[in-house]
Backbone bond lengths (Angstrom), bond angles and torsions (degrees), N, CA, C in turn:
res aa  C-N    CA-C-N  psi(-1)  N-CA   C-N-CA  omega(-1)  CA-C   N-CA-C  phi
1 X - - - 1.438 - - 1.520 108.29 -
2 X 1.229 110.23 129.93 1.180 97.04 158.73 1.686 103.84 -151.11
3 X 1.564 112.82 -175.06 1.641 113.79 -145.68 1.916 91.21 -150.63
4 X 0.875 117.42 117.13 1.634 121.21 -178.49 1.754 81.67 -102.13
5 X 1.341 98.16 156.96 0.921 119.65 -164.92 1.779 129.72 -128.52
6 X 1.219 148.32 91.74 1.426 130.92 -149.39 1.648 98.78 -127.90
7 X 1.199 107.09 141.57 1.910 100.93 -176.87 1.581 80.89 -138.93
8 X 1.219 112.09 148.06 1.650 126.83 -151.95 1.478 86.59 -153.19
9 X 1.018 126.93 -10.48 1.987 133.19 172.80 1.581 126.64 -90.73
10 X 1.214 124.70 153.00 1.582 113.67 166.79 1.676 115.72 -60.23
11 X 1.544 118.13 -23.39 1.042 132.79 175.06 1.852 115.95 -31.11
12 X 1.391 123.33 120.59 1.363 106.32 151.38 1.330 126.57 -91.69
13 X 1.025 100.36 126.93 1.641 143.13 -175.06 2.177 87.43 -72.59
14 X 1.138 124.88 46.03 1.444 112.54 172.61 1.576 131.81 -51.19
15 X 1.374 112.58 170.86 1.903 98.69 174.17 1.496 110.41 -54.87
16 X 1.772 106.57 -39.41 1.513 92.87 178.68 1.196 121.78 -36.05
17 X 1.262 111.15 -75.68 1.246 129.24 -161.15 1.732 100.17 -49.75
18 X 1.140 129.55 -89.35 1.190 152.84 175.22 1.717 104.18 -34.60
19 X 2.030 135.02 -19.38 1.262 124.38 121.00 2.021 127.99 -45.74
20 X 1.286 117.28 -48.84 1.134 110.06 166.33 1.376 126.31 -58.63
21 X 1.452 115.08 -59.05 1.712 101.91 170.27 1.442 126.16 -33.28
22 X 1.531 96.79 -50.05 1.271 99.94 176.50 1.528 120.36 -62.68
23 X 1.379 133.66 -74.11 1.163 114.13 162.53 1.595 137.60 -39.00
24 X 1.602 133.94 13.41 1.313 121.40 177.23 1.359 82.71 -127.87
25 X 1.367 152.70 9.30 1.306 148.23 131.68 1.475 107.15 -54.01
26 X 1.471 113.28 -63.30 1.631 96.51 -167.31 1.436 106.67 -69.88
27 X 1.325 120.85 -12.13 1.556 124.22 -151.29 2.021 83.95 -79.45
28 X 0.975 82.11 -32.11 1.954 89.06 -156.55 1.832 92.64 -77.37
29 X 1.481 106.32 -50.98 1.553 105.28 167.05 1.691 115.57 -57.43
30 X 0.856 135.30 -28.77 1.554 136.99 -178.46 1.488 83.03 -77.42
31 X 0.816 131.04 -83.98 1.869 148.29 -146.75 1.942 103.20 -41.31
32 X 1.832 95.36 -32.84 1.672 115.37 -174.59 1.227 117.54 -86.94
33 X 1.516 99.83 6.40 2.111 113.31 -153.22 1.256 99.06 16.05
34 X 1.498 106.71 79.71 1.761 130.45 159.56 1.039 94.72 -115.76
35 X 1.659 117.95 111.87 1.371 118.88 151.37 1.510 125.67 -132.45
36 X 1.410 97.99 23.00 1.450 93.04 157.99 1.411 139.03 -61.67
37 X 1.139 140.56 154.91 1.464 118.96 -172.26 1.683 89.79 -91.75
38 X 2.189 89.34 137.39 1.584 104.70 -174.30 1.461 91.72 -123.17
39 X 1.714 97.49 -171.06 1.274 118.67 170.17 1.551 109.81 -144.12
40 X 1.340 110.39 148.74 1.852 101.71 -173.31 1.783 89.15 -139.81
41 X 1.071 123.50 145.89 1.340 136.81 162.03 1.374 109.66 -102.37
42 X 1.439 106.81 112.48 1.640 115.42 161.69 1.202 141.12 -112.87
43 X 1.004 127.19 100.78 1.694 139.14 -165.90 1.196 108.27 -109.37
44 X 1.817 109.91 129.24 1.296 129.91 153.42 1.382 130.75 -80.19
45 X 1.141 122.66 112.29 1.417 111.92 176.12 1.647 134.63 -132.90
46 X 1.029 141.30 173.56 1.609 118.76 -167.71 1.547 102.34 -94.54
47 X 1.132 117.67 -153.73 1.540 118.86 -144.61 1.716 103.57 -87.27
48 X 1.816 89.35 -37.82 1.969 103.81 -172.22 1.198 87.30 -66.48
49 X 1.281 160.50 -49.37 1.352 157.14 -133.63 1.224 95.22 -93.57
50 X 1.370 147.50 -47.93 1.259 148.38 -136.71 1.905 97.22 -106.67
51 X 1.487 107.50 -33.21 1.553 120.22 -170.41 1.834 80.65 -58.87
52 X 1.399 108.52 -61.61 1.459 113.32 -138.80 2.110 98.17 -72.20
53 X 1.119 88.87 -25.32 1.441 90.15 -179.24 1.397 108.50 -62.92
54 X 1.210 104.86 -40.07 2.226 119.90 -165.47 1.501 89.39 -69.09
55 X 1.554 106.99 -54.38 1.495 94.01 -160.02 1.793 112.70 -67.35
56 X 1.720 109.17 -18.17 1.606 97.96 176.79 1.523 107.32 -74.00
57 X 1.127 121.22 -41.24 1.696 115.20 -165.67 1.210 123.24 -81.03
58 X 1.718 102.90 -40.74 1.744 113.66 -179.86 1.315 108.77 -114.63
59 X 1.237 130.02 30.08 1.632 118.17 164.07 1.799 125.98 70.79
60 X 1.361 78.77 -4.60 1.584 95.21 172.52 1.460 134.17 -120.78
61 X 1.120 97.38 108.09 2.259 123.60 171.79 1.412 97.49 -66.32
62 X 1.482 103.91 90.26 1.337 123.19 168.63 1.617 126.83 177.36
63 X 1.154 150.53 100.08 0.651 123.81 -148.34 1.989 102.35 -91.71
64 X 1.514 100.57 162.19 1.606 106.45 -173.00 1.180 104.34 -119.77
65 X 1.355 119.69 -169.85 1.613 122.12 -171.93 1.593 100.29 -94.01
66 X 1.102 129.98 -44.65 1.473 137.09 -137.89 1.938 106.27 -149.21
67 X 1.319 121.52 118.90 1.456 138.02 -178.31 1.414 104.96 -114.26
68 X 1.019 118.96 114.59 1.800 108.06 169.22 1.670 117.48 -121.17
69 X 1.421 133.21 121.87 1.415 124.81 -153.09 1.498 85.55 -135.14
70 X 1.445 105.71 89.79 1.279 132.07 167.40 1.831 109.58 -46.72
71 X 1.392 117.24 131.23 1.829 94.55 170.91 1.520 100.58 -120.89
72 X 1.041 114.21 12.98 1.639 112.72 154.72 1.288 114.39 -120.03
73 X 1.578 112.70 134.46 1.378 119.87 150.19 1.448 138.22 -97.42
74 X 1.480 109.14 99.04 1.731 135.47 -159.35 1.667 91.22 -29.45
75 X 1.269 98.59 -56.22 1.598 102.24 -151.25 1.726 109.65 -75.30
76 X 1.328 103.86 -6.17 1.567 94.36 -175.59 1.778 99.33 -120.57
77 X 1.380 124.41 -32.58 1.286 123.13 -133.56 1.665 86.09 -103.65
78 X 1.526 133.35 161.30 1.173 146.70 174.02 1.541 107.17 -110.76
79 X 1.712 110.93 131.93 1.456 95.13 176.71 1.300 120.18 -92.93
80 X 0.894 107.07 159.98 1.422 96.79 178.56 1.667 113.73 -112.60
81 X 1.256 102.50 123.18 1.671 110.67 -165.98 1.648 101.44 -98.20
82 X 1.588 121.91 62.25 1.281 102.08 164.51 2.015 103.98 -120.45
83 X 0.590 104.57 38.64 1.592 122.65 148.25 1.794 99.47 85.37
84 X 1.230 120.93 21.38 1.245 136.81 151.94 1.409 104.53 -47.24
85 X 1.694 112.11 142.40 1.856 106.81 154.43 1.497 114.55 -67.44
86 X 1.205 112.69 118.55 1.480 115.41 164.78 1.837 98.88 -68.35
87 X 1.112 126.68 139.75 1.298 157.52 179.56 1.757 96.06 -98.39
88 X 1.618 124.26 115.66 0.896 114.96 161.62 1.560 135.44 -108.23
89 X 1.083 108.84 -11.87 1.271 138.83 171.95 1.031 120.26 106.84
90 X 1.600 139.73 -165.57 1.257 143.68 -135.33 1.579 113.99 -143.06
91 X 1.488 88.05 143.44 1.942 103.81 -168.60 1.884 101.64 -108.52
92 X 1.075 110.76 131.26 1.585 90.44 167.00 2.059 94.78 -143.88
93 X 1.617 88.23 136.85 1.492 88.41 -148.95 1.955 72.00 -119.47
94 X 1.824 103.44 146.20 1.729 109.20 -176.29 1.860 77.62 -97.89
95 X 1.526 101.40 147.16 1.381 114.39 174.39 1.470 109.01 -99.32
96 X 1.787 99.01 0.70 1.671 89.36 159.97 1.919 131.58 -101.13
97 X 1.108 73.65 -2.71 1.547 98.23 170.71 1.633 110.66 -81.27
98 X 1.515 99.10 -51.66 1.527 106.55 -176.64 1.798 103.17 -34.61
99 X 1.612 82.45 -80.26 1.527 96.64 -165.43 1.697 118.29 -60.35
100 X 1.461 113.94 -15.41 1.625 117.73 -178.57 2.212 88.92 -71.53
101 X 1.317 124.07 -49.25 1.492 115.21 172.05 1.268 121.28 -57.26
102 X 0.983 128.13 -59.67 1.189 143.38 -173.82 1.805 105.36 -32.63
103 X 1.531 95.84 -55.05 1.661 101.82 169.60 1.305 120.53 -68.50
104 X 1.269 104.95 -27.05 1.972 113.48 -162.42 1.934 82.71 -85.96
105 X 0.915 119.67 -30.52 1.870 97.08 -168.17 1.484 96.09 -113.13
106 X 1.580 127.17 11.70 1.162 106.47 178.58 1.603 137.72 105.75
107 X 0.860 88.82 -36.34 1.891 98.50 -178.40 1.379 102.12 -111.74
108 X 1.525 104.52 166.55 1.254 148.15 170.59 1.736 99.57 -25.64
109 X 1.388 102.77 146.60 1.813 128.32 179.24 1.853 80.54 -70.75
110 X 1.348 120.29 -63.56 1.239 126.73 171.34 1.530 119.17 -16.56
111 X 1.096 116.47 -78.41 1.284 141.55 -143.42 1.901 85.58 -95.53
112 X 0.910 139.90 -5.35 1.699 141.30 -172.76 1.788 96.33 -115.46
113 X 1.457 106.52 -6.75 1.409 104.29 -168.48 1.806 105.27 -103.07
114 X 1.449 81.94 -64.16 1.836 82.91 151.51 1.290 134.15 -24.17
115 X 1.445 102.80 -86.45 1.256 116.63 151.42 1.732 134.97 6.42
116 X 1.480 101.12 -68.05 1.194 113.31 -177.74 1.701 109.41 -95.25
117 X 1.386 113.98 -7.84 1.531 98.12 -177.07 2.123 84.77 -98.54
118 X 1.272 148.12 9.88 1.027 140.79 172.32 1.343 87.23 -117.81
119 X 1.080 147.76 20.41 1.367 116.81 137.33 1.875 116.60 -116.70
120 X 1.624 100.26 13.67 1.301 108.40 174.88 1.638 118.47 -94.90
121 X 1.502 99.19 -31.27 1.441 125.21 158.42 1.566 128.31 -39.58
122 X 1.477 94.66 -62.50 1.383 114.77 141.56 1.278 138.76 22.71
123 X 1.764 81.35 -96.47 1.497 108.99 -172.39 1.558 109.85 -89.08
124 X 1.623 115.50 -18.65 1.381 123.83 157.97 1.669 130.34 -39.16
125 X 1.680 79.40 -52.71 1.319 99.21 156.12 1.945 156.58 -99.73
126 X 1.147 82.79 36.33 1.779 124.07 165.33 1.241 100.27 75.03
127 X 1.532 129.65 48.43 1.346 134.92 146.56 1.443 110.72 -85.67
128 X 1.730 87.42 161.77 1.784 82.84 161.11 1.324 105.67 -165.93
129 X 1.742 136.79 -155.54 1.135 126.07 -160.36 1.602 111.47 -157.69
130 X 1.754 114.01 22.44 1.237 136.83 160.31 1.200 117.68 -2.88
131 X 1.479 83.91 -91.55 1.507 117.08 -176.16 1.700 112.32 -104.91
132 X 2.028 111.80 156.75 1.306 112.69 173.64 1.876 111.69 -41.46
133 X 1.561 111.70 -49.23 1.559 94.59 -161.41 1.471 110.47 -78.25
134 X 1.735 116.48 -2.58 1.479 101.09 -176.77 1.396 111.93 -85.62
135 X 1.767 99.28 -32.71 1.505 109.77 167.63 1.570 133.44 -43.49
136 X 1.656 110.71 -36.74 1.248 125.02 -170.54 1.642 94.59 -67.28
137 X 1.318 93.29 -47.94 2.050 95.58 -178.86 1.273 143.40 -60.60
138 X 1.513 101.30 -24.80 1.151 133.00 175.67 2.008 113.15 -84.32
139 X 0.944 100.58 -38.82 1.798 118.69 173.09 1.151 95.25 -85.23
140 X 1.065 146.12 -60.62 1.857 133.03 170.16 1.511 120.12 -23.49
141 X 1.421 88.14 -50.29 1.908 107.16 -157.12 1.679 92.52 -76.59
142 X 1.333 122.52 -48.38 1.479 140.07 -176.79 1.679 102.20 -56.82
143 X 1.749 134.63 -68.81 0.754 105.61 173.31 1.764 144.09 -73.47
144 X 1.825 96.53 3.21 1.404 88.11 -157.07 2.307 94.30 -99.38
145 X 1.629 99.65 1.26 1.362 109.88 165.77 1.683 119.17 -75.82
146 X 1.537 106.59 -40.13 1.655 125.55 168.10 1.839 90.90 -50.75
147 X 1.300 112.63 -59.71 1.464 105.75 -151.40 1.147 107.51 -75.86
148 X 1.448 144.50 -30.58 1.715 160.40 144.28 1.628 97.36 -17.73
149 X 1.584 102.82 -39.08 1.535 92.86 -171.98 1.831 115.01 -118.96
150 X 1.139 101.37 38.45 1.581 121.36 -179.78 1.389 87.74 46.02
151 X 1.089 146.35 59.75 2.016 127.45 135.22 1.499 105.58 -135.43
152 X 1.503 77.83 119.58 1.724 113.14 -165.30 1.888 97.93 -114.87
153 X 1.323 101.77 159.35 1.569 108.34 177.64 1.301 110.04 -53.68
């Protein structure tokens, strides 16, 4: 596994932090029995960056907390297990969003960071949140990966 890394913010991006990503990636890859060797691109960025990104891909002038640009599709694509990096695609999380939740629900910069890279993981990994029953599955899998790794609300 491994996780490239891009911070586009005044924010430091510390080992902490950048130890946690890393562990709720593998936590979420262990949890998926994914063990092929991958790659994930993760970028931080502030809010204008994240508006302009939403509004090119998804039609929406706004910016959100969390983008995930899956480069496999589970349901159509075959992997191929000959010991190549599978490329999974890319998370880019606004650190003004982070921290504006983090306060609004209460918990930890920590625990809002997590959070969003296991539910960015996720969708990397051919979840999603459509509909009520895919949602229920997808929020199952999300909190019961948080709880695998003791950070709870």
């Amino acid at each position: 596994m491994n996780v490239l890394f891009n911070n586009s913010t005044d924010f430091i991006l510390d080992k902490t932090h950048i130890d946690l990503i890393e562990s709720v990636v593998k936590e979420t890859l262990d949890y998926e029995n994914f063990y092929d060797n991958c790659e994930i691109s993760f970028s931080l960025v502030e809010n204008n960056e994240i508006k302009k990104i939403n509004k090119k891909y998804r039609g929406i002038d706004s910016p959100t907390d969390v983008l995930s640009f899956p480069l496999i599709d589970f349901n159509c694509d075959k992997i191929k297990h000959d010991d190549k990096i599978i490329i999974l695609g890319d998370i880019i999380i606004s650190i003004d969003k982070l921290k504006e939740q983090s306060k609004e629900y209460g918990h930890s910069f920590e625990r809002e960071l997590a959070f969003l890279t296991a539910h960015s993981m996720l969708h990397l990994l051919g979840y999603d949140h459509e509909d009520p029953a895919e949602e229920a599955v997808m929020f199952k899998k999300q909190d019961e990966i948080l709880n695998n790794l003791g950070i709870t609300r």
